[in-house]
C-alpha positions in Angstrom: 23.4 48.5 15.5 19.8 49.3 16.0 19.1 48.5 11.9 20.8 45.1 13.0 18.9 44.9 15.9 15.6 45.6 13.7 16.1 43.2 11.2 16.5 40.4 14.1 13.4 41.6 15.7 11.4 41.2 12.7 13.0 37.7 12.7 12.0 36.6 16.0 8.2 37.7 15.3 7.9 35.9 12.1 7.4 33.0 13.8 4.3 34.6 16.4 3.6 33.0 20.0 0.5 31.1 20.2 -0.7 32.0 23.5 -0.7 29.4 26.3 2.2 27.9 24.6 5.8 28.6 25.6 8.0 29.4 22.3 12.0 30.2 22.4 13.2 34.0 22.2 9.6 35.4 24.1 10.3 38.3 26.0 7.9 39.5 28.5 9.3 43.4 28.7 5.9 44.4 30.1 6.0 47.5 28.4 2.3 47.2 27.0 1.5 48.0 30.5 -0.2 44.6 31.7 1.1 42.0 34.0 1.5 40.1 31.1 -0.5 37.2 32.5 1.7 37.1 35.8 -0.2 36.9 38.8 -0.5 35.7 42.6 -3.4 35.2 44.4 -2.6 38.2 47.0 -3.1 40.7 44.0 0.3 42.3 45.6 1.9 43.2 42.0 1.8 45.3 39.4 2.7 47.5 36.2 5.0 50.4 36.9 7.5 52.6 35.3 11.2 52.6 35.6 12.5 49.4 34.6 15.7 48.2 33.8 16.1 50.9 30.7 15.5 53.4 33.3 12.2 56.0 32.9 9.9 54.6 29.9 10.8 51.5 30.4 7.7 49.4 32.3 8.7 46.5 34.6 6.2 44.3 37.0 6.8 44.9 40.8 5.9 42.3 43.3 5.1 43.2 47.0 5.8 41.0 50.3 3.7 42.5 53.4 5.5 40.0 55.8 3.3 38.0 58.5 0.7 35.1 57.3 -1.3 34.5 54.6 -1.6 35.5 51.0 0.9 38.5 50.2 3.4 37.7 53.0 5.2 35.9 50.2 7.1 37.6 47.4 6.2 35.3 44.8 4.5 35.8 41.2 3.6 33.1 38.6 2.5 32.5 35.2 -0.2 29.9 33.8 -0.5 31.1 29.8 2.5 31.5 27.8 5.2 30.4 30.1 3.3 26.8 30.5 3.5 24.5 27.7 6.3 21.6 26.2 9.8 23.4 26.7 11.5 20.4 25.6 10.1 21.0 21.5 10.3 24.4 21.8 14.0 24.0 22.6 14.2 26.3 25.6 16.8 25.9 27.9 16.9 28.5 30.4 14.9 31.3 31.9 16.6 34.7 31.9 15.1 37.5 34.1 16.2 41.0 34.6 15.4 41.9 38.7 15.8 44.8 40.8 15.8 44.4 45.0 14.2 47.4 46.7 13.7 45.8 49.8 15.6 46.6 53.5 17.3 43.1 53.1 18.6 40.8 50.6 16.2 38.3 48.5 17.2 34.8 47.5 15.8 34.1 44.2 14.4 30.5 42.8 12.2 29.7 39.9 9.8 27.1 40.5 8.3 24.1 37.4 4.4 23.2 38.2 3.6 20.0 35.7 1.1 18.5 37.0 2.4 16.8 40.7 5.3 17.5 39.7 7.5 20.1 41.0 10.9 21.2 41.0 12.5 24.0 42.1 16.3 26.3 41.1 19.0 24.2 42.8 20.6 27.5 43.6 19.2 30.8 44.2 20.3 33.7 42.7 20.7 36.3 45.8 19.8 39.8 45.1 21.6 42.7 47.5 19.5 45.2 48.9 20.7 48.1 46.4 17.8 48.9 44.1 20.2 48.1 41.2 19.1 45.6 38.7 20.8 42.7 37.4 20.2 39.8 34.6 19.7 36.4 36.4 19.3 33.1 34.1 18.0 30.0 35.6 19.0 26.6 33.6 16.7 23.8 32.8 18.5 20.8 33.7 19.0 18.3 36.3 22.0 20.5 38.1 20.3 23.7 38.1 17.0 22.0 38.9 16.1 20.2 41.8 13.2 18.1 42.4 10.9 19.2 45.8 7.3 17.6 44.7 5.6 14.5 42.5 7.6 11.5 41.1 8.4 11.8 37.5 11.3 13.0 35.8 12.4 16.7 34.5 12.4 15.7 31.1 8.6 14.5 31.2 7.9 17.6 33.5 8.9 20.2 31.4 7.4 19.1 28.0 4.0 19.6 29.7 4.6 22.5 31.7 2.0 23.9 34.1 2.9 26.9 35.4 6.5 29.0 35.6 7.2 30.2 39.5 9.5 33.1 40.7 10.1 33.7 44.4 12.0 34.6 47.6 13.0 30.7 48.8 16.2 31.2 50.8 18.0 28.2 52.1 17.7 24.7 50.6 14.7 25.0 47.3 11.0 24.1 49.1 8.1 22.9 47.3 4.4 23.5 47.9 3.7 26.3 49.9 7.1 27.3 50.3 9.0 30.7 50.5 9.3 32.7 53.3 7.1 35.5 54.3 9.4 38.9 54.0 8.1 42.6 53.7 9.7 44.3 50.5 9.9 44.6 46.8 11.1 43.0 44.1 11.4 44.2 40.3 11.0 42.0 37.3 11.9 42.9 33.8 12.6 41.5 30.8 11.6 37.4 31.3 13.2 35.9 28.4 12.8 32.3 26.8 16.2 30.8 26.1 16.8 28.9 23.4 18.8 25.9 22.6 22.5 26.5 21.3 22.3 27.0 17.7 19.4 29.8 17.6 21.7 32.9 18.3 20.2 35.3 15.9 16.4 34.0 17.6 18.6 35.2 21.1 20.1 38.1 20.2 16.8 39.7 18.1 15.0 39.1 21.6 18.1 41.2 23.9 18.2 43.7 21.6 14.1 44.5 21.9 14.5 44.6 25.4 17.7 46.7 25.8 16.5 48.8 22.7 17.5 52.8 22.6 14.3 55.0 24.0 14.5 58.2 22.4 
């Protein structure tokens, strides 16, 4: 299986990410030890060990101090290689692996930035408070999306993507500020880039990186 799993790999990065550009199959495991360009402008994340592969494995973890102002939010975002024209690069959906270690449950959106344009995950994906992680994918489409800013349509949107959004949003999706200060922590590992039916082996090269066997 991992000889399989190599040869995929190799696959994937024959075709390499230009950065700033989204491209199906990129996999943001943050095991280089960076934030891999994801940021906020509280500074309230950042590169730590124990991901979802257990010690070894790095993941990003993103801090809510609760109250007002920047940091009270958890929320995290992404200007370089997750902006970009999703609709050529045939990504569909955004899959995260995320870990709650907070006192109380987090509800879970991902949030498009192109231009005025906004829209937000219809649904959120709830997370218990349990410290266990779990994989979460978000479509891109007009069910799992919902608009909450600007005028123009999803398919214009997200072939000139802005910026990629992940945050606690319970109740109906919000737009701009949005959220809802909390005080805990989330995890994020693993942020994968979709792609369209028909690109298994692009898919499958990109799980088996991120679940890969540590010695």
């Amino acid at each position: 299986m991992r000889s399989r799993c190599t040869v995929l790999v190799c696959a994937c990065l024959a075709a390499p990410t230009i950065a700033g550009t989204i491209s199906a199959g990129q996999l943001d495991d943050f095991n280089d030890g960076t934030t891999e360009s994801w940021t906020n402008a509280a500074f309230t994340f950042s590169n730590v060990d124990g991901g979802q592969g257990g010690a070894g494995d790095r993941y990003l973890e993103v801090i809510g101090t609760g109250g007002d102002g920047p940091g009270s939010r958890i929320a995290v975002h992404n200007n370089e290689q997750w902006s970009g024209d999703y609709v050529s690069a045939g990504v569909t959906a955004i899959q995260f692996d995320l870990a709650n270690f907070s006192a109380t449950a987090l509800e879970m959106r991902i949030l498009i930035l192109a231009g005025s344009d906004l829209f937000a995950a219809t649904t959120a994906a709830v997370l218990p408070a349990d410290g266990q992680w779990q994989t979460v994918t978000f479509g891109l489409n007009e069910i799992e999306l919902t608009q909450v800013g600007g005028v123009g349509d999803l398919s214009k949107a997200l072939s000139q993507v802005d910026r990629l959004l992940i945050r606690h949003d319970p109740g109906p999706p919000s737009g701009v500020p949005g959220g809802t200060p909390i005080v805990g922590t989330l995890g994020i590992d693993n942020v994968l880039a979709i792609p369209e039916p028909g690109s298994g082996l692009l898919l499958l090269g990109a799980l088996c990186a991120a679940r890969r066997v540590r010695p």
